[in-house]
N, C-alpha and C positions, 0 to 999 in steps of 0.2 A: 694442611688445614684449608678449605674452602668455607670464606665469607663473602658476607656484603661487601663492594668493593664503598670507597669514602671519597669525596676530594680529595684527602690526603694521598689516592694512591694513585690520581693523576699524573704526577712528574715522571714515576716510574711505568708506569701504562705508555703513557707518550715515548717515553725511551725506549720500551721494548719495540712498539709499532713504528716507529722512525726508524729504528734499525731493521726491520724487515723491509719496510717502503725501499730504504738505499741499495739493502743487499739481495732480498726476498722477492719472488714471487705470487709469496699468501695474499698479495694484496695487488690489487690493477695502479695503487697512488703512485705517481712520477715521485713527487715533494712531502716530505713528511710532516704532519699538523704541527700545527705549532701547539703548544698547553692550552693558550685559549681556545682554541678551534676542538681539544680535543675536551675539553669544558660543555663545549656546545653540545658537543654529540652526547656525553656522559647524563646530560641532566633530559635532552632530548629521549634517551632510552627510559628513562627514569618516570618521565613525564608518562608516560603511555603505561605505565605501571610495570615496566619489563623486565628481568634481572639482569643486574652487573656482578659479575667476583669475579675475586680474586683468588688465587693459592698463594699459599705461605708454604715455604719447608722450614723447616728449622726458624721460624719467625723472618726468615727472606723471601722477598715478593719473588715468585717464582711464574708467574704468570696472569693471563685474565680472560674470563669470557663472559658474553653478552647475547642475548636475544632480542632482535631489531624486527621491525615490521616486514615480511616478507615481500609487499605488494601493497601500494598505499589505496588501491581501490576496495572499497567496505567488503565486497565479499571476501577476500582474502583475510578477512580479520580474524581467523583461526589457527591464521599458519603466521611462524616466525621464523627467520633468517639463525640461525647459532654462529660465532665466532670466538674463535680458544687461537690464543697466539700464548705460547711459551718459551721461557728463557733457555736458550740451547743449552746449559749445565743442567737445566730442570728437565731434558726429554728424558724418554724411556723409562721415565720411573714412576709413572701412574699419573703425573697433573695432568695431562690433558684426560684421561678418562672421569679422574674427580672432576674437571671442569663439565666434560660434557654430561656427566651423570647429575649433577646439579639443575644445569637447565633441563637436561629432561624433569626433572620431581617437579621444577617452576611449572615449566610450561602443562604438566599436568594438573597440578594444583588449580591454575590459573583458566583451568577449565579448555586449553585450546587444543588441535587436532595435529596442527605436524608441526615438525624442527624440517627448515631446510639444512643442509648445507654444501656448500656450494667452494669446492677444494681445486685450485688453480695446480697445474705441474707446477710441481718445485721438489728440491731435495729432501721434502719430508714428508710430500702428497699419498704416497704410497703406506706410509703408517699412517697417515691421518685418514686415510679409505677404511684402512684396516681398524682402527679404531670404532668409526661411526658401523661399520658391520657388526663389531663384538657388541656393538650395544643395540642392536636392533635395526639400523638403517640399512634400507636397499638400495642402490644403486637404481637412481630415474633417469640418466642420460648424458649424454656430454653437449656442452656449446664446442666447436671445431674449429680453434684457430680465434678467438674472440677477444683476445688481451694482447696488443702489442708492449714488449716488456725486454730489455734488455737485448735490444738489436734479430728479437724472434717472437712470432707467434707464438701463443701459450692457449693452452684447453682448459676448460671446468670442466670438471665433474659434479656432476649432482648426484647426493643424497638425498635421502626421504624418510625419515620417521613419523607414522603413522601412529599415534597416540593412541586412539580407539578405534581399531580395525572393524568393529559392526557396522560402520557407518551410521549409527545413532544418529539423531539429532544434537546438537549443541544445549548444553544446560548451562551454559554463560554466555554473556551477551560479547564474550570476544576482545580485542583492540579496539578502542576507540580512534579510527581511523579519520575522522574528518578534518578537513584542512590538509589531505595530504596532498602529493605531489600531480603534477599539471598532468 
């Protein structure tokens, strides 16, 4: 089951992302947030009108993903960043596809034009490529060497979903990006 993620499901959001931060590569963080910190960013997504969920299996948090501002300069305010971190008992069994299949209907909904995502090597990078393809994402490039992490250089990959490929004009006014980053 994929919902709206609550406060309530911060303790376990922060446990999952803490254990990837110590063991994982999905993430560049040395030190894993702390709950407030992960508070911060929760209601920061929130604020911008952006979606948070969660999966359940059997009514256990099995996972979570988010769509974050891709680029904090206004023109960018069509494109969003996606992030699906799942609990190693919950892989291979569809949560991350329900996750990502979720933000895509958002992000469509929400009137906006691409999902990045942006997949560091790690021992699961190669299903998670394989995943954002089955749902439509091409492959836009790799950064080369960009993450020091665990005594080696690490690559992103970038994804790209293209929400409306006519290249239309915009019928929503987008992310409200102001105030963003220097």
């Amino acid at each position: 089951m994929i919902r709206e993620a609550t406060p309530a499901d911060l303790p376990a959001i922060a446990a999952l992302y803490g254990r990837e931060v110590l063991t994982g590569t999905a993430t560049f963080e040395l030190d894993p947030p702390s709950l407030a910190e992960m508070t911060v960013r929760f209601e920061a997504v929130r604020a911008k009108g952006l979606p948070w969920f969660v999966a359940e299996v059997d009514g256990a948090f099995a996972g979570y993903a988010y769509a974050s501002p891709f680029r904090p300069r206004p023109a960018y305010r069509y494109g969003v960043e996606g992030s699906i971190y799942v609990e190693a008992t919950a892989r291979g069994h569809g949560v991350g596809s329900a996750l990502l299949s979720a933000l895509i209907d958002r992000a469509r909904a929400l009137g906006l034009r691409h999902i990045i995502g942006a997949i560091s090597d790690s021992a699961t990078s190669q299903a998670s490529i394989a995943l954002h393809e089955r749902l439509g994402f091409i492959r836009a490039g790799t950064y080369h060497q960009v993450g020091w992490k665990f005594d080696r250089w690490i690559d992103v990959h970038l994804m790209q979903l293209d929400l409306d490929p006519t290249g239309a004009p915009p019928t929503a006014p987008g992310i409200d990006l102001t105030g963003g980053l220097a």
